[in-house]
C-alpha positions in Angstrom: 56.4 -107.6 -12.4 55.9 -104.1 -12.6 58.9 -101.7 -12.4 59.2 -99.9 -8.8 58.7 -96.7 -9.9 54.7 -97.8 -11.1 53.9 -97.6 -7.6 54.6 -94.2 -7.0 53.0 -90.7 -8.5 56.0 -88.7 -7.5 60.3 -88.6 -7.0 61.2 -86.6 -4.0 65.0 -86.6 -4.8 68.1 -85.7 -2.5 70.8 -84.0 -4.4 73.8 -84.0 -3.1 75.6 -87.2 -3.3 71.7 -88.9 -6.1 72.0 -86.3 -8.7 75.3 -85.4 -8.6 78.8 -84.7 -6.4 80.2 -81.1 -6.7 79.6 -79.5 -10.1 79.5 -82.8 -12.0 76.4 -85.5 -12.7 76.3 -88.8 -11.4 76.6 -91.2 -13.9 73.4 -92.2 -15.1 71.2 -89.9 -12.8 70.0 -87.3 -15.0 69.1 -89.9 -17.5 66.8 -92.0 -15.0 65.1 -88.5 -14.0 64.2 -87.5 -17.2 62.4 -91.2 -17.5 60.3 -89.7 -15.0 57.9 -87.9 -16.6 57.0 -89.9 -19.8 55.9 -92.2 -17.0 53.4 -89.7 -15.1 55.9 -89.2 -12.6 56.2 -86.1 -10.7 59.7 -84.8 -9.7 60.6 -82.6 -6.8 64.3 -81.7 -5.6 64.5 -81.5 -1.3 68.3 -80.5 -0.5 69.2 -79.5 2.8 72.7 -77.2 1.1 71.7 -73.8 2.1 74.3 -72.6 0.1 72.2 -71.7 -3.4 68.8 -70.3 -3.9 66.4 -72.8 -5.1 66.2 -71.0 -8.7 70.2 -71.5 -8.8 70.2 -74.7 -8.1 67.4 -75.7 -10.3 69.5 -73.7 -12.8 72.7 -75.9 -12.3 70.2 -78.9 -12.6 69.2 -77.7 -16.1 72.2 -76.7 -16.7 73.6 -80.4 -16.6 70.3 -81.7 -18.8 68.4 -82.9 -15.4 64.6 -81.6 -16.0 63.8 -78.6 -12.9 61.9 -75.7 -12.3 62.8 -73.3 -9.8 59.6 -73.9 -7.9 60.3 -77.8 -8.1 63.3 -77.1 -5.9 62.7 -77.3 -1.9 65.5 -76.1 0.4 66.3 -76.1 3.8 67.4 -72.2 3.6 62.9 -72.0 3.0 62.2 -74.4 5.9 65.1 -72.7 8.0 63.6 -69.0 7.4 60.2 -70.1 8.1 60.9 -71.4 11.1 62.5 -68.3 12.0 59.4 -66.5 10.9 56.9 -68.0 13.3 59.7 -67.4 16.5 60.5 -63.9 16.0 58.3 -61.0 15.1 58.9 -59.0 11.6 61.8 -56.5 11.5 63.6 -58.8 14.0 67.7 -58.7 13.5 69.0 -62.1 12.4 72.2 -62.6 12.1 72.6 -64.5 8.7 76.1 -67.1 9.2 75.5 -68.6 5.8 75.2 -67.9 2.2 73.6 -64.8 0.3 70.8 -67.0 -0.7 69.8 -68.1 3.2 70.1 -64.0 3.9 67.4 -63.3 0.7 65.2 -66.1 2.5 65.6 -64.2 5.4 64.6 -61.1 4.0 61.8 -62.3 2.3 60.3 -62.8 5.4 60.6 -59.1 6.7 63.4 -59.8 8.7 66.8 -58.0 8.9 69.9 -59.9 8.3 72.8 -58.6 9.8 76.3 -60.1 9.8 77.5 -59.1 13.4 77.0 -60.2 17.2 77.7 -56.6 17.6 74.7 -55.1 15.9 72.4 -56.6 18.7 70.5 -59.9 16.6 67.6 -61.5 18.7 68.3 -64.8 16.2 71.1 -66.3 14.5 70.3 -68.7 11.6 73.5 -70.8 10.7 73.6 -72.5 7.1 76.1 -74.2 5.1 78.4 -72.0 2.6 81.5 -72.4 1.4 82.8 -69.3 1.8 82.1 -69.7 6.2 85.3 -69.0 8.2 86.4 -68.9 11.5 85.2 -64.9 12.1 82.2 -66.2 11.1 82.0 -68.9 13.3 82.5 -66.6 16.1 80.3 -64.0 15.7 77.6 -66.7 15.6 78.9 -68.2 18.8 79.3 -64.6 20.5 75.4 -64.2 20.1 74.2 -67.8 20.6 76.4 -67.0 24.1 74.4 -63.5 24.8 70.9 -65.8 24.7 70.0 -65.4 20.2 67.6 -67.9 19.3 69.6 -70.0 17.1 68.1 -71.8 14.3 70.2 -74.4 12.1 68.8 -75.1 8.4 70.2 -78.7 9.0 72.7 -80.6 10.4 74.9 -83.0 7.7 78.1 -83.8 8.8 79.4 -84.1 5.7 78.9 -83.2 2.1 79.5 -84.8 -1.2 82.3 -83.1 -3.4 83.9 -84.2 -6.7 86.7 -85.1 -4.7 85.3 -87.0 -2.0 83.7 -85.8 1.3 84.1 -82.2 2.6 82.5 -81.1 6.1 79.0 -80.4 5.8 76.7 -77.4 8.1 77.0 -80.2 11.2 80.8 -79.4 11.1 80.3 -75.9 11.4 77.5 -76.1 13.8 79.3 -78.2 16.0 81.9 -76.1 16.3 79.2 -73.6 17.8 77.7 -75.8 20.0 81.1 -76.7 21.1 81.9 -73.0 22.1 78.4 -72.2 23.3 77.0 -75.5 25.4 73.8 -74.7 23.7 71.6 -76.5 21.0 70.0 -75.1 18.2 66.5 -75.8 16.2 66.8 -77.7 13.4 64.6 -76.5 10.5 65.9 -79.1 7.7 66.4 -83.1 7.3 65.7 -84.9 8.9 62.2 -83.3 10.3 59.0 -84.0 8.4 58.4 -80.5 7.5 60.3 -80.3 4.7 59.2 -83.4 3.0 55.4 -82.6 3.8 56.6 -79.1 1.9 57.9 -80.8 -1.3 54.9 -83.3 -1.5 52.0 -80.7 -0.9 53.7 -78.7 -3.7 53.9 -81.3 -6.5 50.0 -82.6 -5.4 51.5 -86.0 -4.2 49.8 -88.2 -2.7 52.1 -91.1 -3.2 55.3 -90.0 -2.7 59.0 -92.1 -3.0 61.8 -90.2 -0.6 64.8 -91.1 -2.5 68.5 -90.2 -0.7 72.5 -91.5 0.3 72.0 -90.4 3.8 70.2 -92.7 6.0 70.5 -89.6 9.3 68.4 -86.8 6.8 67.1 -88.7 3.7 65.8 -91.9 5.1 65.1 -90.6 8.5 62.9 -87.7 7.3 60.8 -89.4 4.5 60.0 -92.3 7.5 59.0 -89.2 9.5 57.0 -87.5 6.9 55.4 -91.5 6.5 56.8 -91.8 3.0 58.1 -94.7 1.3 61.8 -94.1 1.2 64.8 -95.7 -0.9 68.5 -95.4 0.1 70.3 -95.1 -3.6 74.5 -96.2 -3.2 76.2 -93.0 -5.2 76.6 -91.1 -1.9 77.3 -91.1 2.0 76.0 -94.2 3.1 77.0 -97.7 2.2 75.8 -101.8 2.2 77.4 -102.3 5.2 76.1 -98.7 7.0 72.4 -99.5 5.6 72.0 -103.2 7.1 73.4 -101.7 10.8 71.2 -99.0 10.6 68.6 -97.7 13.7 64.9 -99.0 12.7 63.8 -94.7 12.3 66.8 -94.6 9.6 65.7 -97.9 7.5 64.7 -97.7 3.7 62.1 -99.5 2.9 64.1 -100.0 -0.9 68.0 -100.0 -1.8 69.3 -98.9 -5.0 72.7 -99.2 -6.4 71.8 -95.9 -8.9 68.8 -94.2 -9.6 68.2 -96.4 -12.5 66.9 -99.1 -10.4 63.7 -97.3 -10.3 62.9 -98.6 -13.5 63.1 -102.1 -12.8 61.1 -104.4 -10.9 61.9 -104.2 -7.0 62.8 -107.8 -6.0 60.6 -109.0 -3.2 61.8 -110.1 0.3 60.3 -113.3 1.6 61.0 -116.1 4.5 61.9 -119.3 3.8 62.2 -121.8 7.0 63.5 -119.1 8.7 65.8 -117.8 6.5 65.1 -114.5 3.7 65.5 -114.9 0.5 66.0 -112.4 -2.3 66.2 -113.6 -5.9 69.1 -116.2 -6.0 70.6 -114.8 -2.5 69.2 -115.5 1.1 70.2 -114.6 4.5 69.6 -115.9 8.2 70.5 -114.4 11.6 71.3 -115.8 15.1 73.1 -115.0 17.9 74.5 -111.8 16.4 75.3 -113.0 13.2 74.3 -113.3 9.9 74.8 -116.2 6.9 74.3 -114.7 4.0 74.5 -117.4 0.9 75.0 -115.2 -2.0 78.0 -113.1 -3.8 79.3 -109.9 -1.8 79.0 -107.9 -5.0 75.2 -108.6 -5.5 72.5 -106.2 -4.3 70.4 -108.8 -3.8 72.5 -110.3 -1.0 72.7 -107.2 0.6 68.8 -106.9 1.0 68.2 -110.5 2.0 71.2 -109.5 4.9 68.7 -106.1 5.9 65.5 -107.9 5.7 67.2 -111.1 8.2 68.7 -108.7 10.5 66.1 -106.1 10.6 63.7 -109.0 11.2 66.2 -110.1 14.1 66.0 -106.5 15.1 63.1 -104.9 14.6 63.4 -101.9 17.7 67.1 -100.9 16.8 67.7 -97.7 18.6 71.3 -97.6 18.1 73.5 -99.2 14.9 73.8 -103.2 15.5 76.4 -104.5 13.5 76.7 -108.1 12.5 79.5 -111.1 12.4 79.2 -112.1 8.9 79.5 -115.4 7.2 79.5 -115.4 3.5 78.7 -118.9 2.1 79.2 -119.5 -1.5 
């Protein structure tokens, strides 16, 4: 068999929580990206972390040995401001609650960022930084309140740090919401947009949408009509990916990026029961039997492929009784 990543022409990787958490690698990730290219393999970088320009954060990439251009970096501060661009006419106030780098995207565009509800901004574009405090929470939600268009490079929840999860742009803009009662536009993951960006650029055709978030990764490469693999070094877990909604399904699970150089095991139904490798996996009557060890991927993707099967028009999480039979 043919390793998984022979299928595809390019690698549109996540970064927080695939290549690495806070300033450090993942174990093992930049060495499985810079397999990439001896095997014809495109690689683009699609982060929804506003925080950094896209030649910064294709500088700390470099800087920790991954392989990355600045153009081969695709951000949701981009998608976020061009949004923004096609709402509000050229020399339009905006006030900027985000980093430095979302304000340059902003300007770029020939719009004015401001940093005040009081100097009269027709738009308000909220990204993650970590610098963000409360004053700046509230001088977005004083001009969301007076009627700004408010735009929202994306909407994580939480963010992968060294040491552990910290609250992501969600936190923040929920905090907004919560003082506003309004709803912004949501440039970033999970919309299509940003994935259709990232492909175009590289000339892809054949793209893989590789992530740990099965709400932005997973749910914006199935949008965009890409394959799409959940990879276990981040946000989302075994048990998270088997209860997930059909829209937020991989179509592959990794434990590392490494997997991609290995040949994908296939799924297939045996008298009503799937079987992957040595492991296999039935549901009925809200349950699953899973005959395999806990520990072992494989048992884990004969569990999605019987459920999900079982399930095929989740709109919400379902969540099995299991029964692990040795």
């Amino acid at each position: 068999m043919a390793d998984l990543i022979e299928a595809f022409d390019a690698v549109l990787s996540d970064l927080d929580g695939v290549v690495y958490a806070g300033p450090h690698a993942i174990p093992g990730a930049v060495e499985a990206l810079r397999r990439l290219e001896p095997r014809g393999v495109r690689l683009g970088y699609v982060t929804n972390n506003a925080s950094r320009t896209p030649a910064e954060v294709a500088a700390h990439l470099r800087d920790l040995g991954a392989p990355a251009g600045d153009d081969d970096v695709v951000s949701s501060a981009q998608a976020g401001a061009d949004l923004l661009a096609k709402k509000v006419p050229a020399g339009t106030r905006v006030l900027v609650t985000g980093s430095h780098a979302l304000a340059r995207e902003v300007e770029q565009r020939g719009l004015e960022p401001v940093r005040s509800a009081e100097d009269a901004p027709a738009a308000v574009i909220q990204g993650f930084s970590p610098d963000l405090g409360w004053k700046d929470l509230a001088e977005a939600a004083y001009a969301v309140a007076a009627g700004a268009l408010w735009i929202a490079t994306n909407t994580d929840m939480s963010i992968p740090q060294a040491r552990g999860m910290a609250p992501g742009n969600g936190t923040f803009v929920a905090a907004v919401r919560a003082a506003t009662g309004r709803e912004p536009l949501v440039a970033g993951k999970p919309e299509a947009p940003l994935f259709l960006a990232a492909a175009e650029r590289l000339g892809s055709r054949n793209p893989v949408v590789v992530g740990d978030r099965l709400d932005t990764d997973i749910l914006g490469g199935n949008r965009a009509g890409f394959a799409t693999a959940a990879v276990l070094t981040g946000v989302d877990t075994k048990e998270s990916i088997l209860s997930a909604r059909s829209d937020e399904r991989p179509r592959f699970i990794l434990a590392t990026l490494d997997d991609f150089f290995r040949p994908y095991p296939e799924a297939v139904t045996v008298d009503g029961a799937w079987r992957v490798g040595a492991s296999s996996a039935r549901a009925a009557d809200g349950r699953l039997e899973i005959s395999g060890a806990p520990d072992d991927l494989d048992s884990w993707r004969a569990a999605c492929a019987a459920w999900w099967d079982a399930h095929p028009a989740a709109e919400r999480q379902t969540t099995p009784e299991i029964d692990w039979l040795r």
